[in-house]
C-alpha positions in Angstrom: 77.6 31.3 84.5 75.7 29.8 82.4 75.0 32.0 78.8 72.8 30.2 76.0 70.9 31.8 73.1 67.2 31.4 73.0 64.4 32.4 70.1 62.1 35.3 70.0 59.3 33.9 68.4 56.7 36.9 69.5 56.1 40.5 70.1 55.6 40.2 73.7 59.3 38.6 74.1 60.8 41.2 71.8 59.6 44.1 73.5 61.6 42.7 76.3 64.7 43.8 74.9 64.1 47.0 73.3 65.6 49.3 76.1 68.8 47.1 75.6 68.5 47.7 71.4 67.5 51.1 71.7 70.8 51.8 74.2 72.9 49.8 72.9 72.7 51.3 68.7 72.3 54.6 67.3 68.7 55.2 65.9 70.3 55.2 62.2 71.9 52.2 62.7 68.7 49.8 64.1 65.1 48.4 62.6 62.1 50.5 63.5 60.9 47.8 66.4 57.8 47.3 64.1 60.1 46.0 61.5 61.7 44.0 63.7 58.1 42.2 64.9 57.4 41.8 60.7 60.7 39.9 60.4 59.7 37.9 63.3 57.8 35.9 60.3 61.3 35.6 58.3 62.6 32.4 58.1 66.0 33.4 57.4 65.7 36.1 60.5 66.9 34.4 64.0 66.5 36.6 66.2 67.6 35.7 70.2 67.8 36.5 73.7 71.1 36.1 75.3 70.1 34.4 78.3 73.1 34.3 81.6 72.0 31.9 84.0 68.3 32.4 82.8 68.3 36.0 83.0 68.2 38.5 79.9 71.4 39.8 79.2 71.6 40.7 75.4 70.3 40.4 72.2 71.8 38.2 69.2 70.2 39.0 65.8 71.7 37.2 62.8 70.5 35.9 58.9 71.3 32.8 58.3 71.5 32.5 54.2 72.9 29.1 53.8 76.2 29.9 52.3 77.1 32.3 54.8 75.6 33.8 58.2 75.1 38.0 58.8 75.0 38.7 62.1 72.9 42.2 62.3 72.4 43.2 65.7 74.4 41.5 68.7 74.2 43.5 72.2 75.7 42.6 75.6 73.3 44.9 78.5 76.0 47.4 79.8 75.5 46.6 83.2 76.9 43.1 82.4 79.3 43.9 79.7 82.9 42.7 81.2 81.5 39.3 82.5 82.8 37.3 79.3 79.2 37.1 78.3 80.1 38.3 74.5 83.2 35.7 74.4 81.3 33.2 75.0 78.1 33.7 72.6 81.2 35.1 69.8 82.8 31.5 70.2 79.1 29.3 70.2 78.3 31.3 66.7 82.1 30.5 65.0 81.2 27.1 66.1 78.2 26.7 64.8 79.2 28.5 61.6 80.6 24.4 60.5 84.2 26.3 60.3 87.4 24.2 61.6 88.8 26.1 64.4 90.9 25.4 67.0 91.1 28.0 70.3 94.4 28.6 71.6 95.9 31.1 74.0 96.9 33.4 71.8 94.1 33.6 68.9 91.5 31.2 67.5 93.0 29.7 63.7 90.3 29.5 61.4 90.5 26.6 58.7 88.2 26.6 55.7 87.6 28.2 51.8 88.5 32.2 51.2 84.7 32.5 51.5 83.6 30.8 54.9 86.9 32.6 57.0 86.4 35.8 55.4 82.8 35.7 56.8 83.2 34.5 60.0 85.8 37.6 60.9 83.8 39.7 59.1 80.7 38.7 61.5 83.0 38.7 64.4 83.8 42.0 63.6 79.9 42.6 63.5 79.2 41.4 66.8 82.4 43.6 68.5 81.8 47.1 66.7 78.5 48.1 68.1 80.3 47.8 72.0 84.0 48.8 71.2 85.8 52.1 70.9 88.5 50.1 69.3 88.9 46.5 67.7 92.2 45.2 67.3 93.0 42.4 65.3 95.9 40.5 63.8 95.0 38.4 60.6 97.6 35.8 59.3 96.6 33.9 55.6 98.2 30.9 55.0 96.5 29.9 51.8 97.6 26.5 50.0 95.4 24.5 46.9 94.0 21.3 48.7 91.8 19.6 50.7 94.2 18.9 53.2 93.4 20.2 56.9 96.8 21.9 57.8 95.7 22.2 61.0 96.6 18.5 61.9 99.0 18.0 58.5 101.3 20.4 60.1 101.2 18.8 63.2 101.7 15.0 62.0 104.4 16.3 60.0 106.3 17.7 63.3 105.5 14.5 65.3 107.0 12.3 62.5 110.4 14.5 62.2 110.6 14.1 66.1 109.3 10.8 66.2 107.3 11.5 69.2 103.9 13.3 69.7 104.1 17.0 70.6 101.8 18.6 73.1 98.6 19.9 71.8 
């Protein structure tokens, strides 16, 4: 399946998601839809069809300020909810966010200032709450002063105590 993000640019495309924005989010909690085609002019306002396999399948609204990204709206249609759909576009927006990462079968580690993690769980969070009865999440800080990446220190450091290289 292939899942890709593509731009609303007018009205006509935007009113082809607002059953699954008006389902998917409480009235108090969305744009009146006029608002949403005024922001359409925004240029800090990206707002995107979640396309699977060339089909609409969601909606992916986010502001993207430079110094950090606010994901406002992000919507999986619930008859495809369950397909991995939201894994996949949650994963394409951490790595376009510039962040190190590195996905492993147990979590995704996040590498970077206080500022840039903190934001990217905080719009991860963002793009789960709208869809889940229940987030769980385990967060582990290693902070150390540096430059450094520990992400492949660590793992040089390893290799050269066993004098071999270790499976990545």
């Amino acid at each position: 399946m292939k899942i890709e993000l593509k731009p609303i640019t007018a009205h006509n495309e935007l009113i082809l998601i607002k059953e699954i924005y008006e389902k998917s989010f409480p009235s108090d909690e969305r744009r009146h839809f006029e608002n949403l085609t005024h922001q359409l002019k925004n240029k800090l306002f990206y707002p995107n069809f979640i396309l699977s396999d060339g089909n609409i399948s969601g909606l992916f609204f986010y502001w993207d300020f430079k110094e950090f990204r606010y994901l406002e709206h992000f919507a999986v249609d619930e008859k495809l909810r369950g397909n991995g759909i939201g894994r996949k576009v949650m994963i394409d927006f951490i790595d376009k966010s510039g962040i190190t990462y590195k996905l492993t079968p147990m979590g995704t580690i996040l590498e970077g200032s206080w500022e840039e993690v903190m934001n990217v769980i905080s719009s991860c969070f963002k793009i789960l709450e709208p869809q889940a009865n229940r987030i769980y999440s385990t967060i582990k800080i290693d902070y150390r002063k540096g430059d450094e990446s520990r992400m492949t220190s660590k793992i040089n450091k390893i290799e050269k105590l066993l004098e071999k290289p270790v499976n990545k």
